[in-house]
N, C-alpha and C positions, 0 to 999 in steps of 0.2 A: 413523453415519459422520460425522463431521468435515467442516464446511465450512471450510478455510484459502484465505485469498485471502493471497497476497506481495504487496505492490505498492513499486516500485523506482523509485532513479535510476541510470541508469550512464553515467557519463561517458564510459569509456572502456572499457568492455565490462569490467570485473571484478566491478561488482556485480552485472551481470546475472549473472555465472558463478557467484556465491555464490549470488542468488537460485533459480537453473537446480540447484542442488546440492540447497536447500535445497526446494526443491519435488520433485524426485527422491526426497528423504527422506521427505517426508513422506505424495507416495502407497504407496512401501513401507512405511510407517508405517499405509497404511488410507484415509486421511483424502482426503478429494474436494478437492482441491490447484489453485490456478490461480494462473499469474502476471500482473500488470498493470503496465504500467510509467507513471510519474507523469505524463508526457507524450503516451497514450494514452486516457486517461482519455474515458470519455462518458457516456451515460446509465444505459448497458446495464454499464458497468464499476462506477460509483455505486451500481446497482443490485446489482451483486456483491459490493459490500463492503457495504453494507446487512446483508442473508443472510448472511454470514460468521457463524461461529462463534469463530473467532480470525483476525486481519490483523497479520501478519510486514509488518515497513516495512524497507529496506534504502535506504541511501544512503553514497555518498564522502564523504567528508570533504576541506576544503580551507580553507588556514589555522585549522584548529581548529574549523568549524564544519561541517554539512551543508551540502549543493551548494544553487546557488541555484533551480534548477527542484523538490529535492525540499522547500524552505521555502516555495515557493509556495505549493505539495500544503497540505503543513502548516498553513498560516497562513491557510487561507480562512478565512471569515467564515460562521458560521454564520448568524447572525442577517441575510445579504444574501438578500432573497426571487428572488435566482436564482440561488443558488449551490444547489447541489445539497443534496438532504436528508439527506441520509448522511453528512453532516459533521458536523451536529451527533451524531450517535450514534456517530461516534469522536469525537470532541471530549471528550463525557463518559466515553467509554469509559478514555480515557485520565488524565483527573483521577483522585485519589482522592477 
C-alpha cells in the first residue's frame, strides 16, 4: 500500500477542499492517504513526509505566484541544522 502525504495552503478554504477531494481519491484508490496543512507542520508531520511514498503539494495562487505561507514551506533551507530533515529529501525529490 501506498504511503501519500497532501500537504496544503488554503487561504480561503478551497484548496483544502481540493486537497479533502484528493485524499478521498486516493484512499478509494488503496493508498494510506493523510493530509497536512503547511502551517501545521511539526515534528511528527516532518516525520510523515519523510515515510511518504509520494507528497501531493496544493497551494493558491495570487498574482501569479503561490501563497506566501505555502513558499515558506517551500523555500526552507535544507542545509539550516534546524530546519527539519525532511526537507532535504524533498528538496531532491523534487530536482531532476
Amino acid at each position: 500500500m501506498s504511503k501519500i502525504v497532501i500537504v496544503y495552503h488554503s487561504g480561503y478554504g478551497h484548496t483544502k477542499k481540493v486537497a479533502e477531494a484528493v485524499l478521498a481519491g486516493s484512499i478509494d484508490a488503496g493508498a494510506d492517504a493523510k493530509l497536512l496543512a503547511v502551517g501545521d507542520l511539526d515534528d511528527a508531520g516532518w516525520a510523515e513526509l519523510d515515510a511518504a511514498d509520494a507528497i501531493i503539494f496544493g497551494a493558491p495562487t495570487y498574482m501569479g505566484g503561490a501563497s506566501a505561507d505555502f513558499k515558506k514551506f517551500a523555500e526552507l533551507d535544507p542545509s539550516d541544522p534546524d530546519g527539519p530533515a525532511a526537507v532535504e529529501r524533498v528538496t531532491k525529490a523534487l530536482k531532476p
